[in-house]
C-alpha positions in Angstrom: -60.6 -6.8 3.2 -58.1 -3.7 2.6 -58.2 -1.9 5.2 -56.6 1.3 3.7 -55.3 4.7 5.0 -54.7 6.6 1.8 -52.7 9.7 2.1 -51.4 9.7 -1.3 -53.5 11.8 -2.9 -52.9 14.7 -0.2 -50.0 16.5 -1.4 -50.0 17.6 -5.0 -46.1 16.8 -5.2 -46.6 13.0 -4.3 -45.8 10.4 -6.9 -48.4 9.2 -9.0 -47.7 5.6 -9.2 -49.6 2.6 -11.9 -51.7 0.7 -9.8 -52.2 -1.2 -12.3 -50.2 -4.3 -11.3 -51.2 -4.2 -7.7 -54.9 -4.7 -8.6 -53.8 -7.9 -11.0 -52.4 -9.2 -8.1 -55.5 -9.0 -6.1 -57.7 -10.1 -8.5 -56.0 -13.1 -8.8 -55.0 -14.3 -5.2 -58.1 -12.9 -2.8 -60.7 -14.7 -5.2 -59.2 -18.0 -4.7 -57.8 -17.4 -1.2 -61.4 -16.3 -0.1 -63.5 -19.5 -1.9 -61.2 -22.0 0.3 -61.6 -20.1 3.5 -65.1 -19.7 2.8 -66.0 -23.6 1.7 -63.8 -24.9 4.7 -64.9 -22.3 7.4 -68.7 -23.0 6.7 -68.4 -26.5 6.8 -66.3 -26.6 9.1 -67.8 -24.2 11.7 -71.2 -25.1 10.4 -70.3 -29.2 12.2 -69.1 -27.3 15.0 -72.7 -25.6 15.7 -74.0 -29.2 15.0 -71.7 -30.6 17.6 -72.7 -27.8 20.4 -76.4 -28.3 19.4 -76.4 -31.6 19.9 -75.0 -31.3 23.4 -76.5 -28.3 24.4 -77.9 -30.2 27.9 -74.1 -30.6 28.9 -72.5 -27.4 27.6 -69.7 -25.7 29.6 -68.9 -22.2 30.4 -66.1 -22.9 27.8 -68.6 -24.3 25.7 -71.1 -20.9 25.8 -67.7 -19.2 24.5 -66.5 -21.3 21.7 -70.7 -20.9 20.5 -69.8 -16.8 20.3 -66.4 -17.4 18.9 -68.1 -19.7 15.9 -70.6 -17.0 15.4 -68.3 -14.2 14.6 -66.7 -16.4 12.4 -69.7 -17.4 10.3 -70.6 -13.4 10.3 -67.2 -12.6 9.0 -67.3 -15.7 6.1 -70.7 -14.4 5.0 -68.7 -11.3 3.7 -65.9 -12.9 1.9 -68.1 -13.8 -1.7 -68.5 -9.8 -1.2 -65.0 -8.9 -0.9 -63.7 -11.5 -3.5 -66.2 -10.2 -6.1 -64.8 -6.5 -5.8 -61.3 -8.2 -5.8 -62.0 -9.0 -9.9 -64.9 -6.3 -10.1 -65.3 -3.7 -8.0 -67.0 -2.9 -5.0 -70.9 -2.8 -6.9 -72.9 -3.1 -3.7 -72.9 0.1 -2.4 -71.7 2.3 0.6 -74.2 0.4 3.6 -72.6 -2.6 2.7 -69.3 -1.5 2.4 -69.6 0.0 6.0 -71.4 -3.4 7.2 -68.8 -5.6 5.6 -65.9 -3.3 6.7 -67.1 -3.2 10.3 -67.8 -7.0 10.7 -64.3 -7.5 9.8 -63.1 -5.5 12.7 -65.7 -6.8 15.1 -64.7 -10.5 14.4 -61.6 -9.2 15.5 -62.3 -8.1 18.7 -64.7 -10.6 19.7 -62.3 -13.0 18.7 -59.5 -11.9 20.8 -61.7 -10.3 23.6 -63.8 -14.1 24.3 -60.4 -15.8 24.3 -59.5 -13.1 26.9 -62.4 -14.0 28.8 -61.9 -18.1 28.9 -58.0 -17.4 29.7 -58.8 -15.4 32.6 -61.4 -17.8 33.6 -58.3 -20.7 33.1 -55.9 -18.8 35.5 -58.3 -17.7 38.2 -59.7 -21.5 38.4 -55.9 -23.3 38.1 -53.8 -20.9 39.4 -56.1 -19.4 42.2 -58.9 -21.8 42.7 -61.6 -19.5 42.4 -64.4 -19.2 40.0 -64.6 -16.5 37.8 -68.1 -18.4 36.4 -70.5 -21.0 37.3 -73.0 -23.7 35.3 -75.2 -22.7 37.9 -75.4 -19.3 36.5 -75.5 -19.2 33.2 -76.6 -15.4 33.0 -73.4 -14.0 33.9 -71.3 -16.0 31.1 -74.3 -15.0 28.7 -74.0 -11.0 30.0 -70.4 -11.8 29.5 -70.7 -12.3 26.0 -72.9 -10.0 24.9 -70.8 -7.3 27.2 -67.9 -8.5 23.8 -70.2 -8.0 21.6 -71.5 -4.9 22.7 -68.0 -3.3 23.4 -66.3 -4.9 20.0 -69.4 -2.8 18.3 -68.3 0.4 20.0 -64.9 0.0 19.3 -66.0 -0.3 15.3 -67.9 2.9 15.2 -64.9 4.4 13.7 -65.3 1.5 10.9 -68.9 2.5 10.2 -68.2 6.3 9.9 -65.3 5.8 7.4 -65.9 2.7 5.5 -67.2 3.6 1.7 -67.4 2.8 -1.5 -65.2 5.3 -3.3 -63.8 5.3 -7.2 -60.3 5.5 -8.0 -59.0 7.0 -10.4 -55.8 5.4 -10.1 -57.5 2.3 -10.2 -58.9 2.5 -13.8 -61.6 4.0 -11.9 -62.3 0.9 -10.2 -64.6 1.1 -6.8 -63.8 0.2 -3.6 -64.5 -0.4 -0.5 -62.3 1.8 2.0 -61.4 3.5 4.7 -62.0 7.2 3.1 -61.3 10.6 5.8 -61.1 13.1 2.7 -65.0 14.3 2.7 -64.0 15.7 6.5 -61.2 17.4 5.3 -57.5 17.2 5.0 -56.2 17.3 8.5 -58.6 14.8 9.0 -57.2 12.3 7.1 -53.9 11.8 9.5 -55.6 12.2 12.8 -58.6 9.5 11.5 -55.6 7.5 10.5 -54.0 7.7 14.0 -56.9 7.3 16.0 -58.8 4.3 14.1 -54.9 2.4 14.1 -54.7 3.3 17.6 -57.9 1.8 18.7 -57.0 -1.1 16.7 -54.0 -2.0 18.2 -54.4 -0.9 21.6 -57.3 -1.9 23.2 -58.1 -4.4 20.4 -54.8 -6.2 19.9 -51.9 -5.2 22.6 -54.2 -5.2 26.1 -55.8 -8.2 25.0 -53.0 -10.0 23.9 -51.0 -8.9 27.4 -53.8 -10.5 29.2 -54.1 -13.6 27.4 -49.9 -14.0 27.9 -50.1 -13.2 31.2 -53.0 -15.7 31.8 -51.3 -18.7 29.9 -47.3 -18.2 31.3 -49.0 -18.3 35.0 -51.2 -21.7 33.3 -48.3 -23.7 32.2 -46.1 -23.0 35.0 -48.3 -24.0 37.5 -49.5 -27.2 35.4 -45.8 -27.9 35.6 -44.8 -27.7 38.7 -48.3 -29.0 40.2 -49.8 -32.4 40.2 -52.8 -31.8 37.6 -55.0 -34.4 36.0 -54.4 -35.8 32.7 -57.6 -34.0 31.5 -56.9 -30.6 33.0 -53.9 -30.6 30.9 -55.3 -32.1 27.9 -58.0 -29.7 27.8 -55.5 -26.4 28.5 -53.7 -27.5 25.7 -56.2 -27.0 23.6 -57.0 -23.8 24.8 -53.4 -22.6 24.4 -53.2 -24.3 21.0 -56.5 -22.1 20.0 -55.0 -18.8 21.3 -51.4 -19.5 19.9 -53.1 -20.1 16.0 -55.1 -16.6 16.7 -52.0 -15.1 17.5 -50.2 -16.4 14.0 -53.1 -15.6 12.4 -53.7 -11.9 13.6 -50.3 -10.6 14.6 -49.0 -10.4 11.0 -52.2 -7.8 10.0 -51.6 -5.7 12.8 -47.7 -5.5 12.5 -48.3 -4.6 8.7 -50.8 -1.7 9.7 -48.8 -0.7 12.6 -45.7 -0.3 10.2 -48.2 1.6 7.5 -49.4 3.9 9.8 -45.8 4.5 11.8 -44.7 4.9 7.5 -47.5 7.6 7.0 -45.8 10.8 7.7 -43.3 10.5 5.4 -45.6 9.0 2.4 -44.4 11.5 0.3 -41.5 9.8 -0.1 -42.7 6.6 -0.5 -41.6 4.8 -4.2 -44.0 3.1 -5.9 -42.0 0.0 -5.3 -43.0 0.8 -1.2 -46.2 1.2 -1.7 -47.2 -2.2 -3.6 -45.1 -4.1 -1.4 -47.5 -2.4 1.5 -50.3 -2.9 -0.3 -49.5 -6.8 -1.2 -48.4 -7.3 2.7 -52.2 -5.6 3.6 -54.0 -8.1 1.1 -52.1 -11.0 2.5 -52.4 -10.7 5.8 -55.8 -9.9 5.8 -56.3 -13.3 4.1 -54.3 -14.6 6.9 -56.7 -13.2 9.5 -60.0 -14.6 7.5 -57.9 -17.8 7.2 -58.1 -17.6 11.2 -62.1 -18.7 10.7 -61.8 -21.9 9.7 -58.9 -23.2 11.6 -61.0 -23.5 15.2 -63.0 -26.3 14.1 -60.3 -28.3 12.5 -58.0 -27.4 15.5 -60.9 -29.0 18.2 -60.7 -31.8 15.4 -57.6 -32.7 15.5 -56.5 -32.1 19.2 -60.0 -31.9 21.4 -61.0 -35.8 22.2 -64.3 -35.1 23.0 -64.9 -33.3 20.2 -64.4 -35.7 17.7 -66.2 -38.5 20.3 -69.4 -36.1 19.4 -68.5 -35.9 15.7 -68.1 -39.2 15.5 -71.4 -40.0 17.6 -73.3 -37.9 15.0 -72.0 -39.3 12.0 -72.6 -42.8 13.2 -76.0 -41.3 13.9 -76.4 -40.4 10.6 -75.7 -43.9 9.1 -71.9 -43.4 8.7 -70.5 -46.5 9.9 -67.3 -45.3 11.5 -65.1 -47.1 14.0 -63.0 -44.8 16.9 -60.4 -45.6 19.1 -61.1 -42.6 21.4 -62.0 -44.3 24.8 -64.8 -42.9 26.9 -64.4 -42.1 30.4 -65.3 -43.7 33.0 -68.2 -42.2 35.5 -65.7 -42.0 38.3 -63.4 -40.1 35.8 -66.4 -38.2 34.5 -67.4 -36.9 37.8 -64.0 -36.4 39.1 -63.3 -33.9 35.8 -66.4 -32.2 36.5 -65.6 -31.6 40.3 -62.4 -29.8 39.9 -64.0 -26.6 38.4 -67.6 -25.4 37.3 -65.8 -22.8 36.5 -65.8 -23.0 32.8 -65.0 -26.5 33.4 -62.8 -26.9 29.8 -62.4 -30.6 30.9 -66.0 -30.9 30.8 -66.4 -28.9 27.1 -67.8 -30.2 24.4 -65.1 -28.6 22.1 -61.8 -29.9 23.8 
């Protein structure tokens, strides 16, 4: 997904470059880069709803999160077949698409970022402070939780669904695509639609967040350092900081390269053509980056939660896959000594890690 601000065509005097080049480029890296994140993200996100069905009696508070986290992902895959066939041949599917596609993008963003905000601040108040933030016993406020992110990442989008549409190019061998597009409200409204849908963005959908979640994790480690923690405590933090670190890599290029478009915006007129297809290249690939994001979780709980691939592993045996494991299963006294320290979003007792 390009998420564009295009004030190019504002100023009569600004240089009319051949996009010619850029849109080669595009047509032949998002095609491929989207049919690998797509087969992999599916499948892979696709066992991981297998593996919480399957367990659904013994879910977690972390568990309830990782379910909302999988399904933002799956939303946000469904688009990429749409976004890789305007890569090659335009954007044919109309304007209410465009706007649903473009707003999904943003909303797996938030809800990413905002449900990892959530389970971290659940992780500091229940390690650092000993308090629960959540309970088992009450499922309806982790639920109300959830759909509070959902509700509050669709808010944050309405800009997305005011400005997202399908617009020709002529620059673009009159090409169509899906944008951001400010010109049908007028001129000035292109810079201050600019400002304020980057500013919502990165503020409260990228910088607060991400303060939180550092905050949250520094106050984690130390005190898992300096205290005497279980094994499985740890273990299972780790995987929550290993989770939050990949979203980090994943995201933080995207929203350095639109914080450095938009902070580049007022002197576009003086942008070279050269400038502006390096931005635009930096756009296409980071945004890959950030769909890339959706089918790392599952191969990250894979490869670093135990119980995770116990349950894989119990359903493929299941299944007639005759596959031998290593991984040890706890004893009851262990079992019920993880499950005493916190019912709080107990992440020792998750499915997932």
């Amino acid at each position: 997904m390009e998420n564009e601000y295009d004030n190019n065509n504002t100023n009569g005097n600004a240089q009319v470059c051949d996009l010619g080049h850029r849109m080669h480029f595009k047509a032949r890296f998002v095609p491929v880069m989207y049919s690998l994140v797509f087969v992999v993200g599916v499948l892979g996100n696709g066992t991981l709803l297998g593996v919480l069905f399957r367990s659904r009696r013994g879910w977690s508070v972390t568990d309830t999160f990782i379910l909302h986290l999988c399904v933002a992902d799956i939303l946000l895959l469904f688009t990429l077949p749409l976004w890789a066939s305007e890569a090659v041949n335009g954007w044919t599917f109309g304007t209410p698409l465009c706007k649903v596609a473009g707003a999904v993008f943003m909303i797996n963003l938030y809800c990413g970022i905002f449900l990892l905000a959530c389970i971290s601040l659940d992780r500091y108040l229940s390690i650092v402070h000993a308090t629960q933030m959540y309970s088992r016993r009450n499922p309806c406020v982790v639920q109300g939780s959830c759909l509070f992110v959902w509700f509050f990442s669709l808010l944050l989008s309405i800009p997305d669904w005011l400005f997202f549409k399908a617009q020709t190019d002529v620059r673009r061998n009159n090409m169509t695509e899906c944008i951001h597009s400010y010109f049908m409200y007028g001129t000035e409204a292109i810079k201050v639609g600019s400002m304020v849908t980057s500013l919502i963005s990165h503020v409260l959908g990228f910088l607060l967040p991400s303060a939180v979640l550092i905050f949250c994790y520094t106050c984690i480690l130390r005190r898992l350092r300096c205290g005497t923690h279980g094994l499985q405590k740890q273990r299972a933090t780790r995987v929550i900081v290993v989770v939050v670190a990949v979203f980090f890599l994943c995201w933080s290029p995207y929203n350095i390269t639109l914080m450095v478009y938009m902070l580049s915006s007022d002197s576009s007129n003086n942008q070279t053509c050269d400038g502006g297809a390096r931005m635009e290249r930096a756009k296409i690939i980071t945004s890959s980056l950030g769909y890339l994001h959706c089918s790392l979780n599952p191969i990250l709980y894979a490869f670093v939660g135990v119980k995770f691939r116990r349950q894989l592993l119990d359903i493929l045996n299941s299944l007639g896959c005759n596959i031998k494991t290593t991984v040890h299963r706890p004893s009851m006294a262990s079992s019920r000594k993880s499950s005493v320290w916190s019912e709080s979003g107990d992440t020792t007792n998750s499915v997932a890690v």
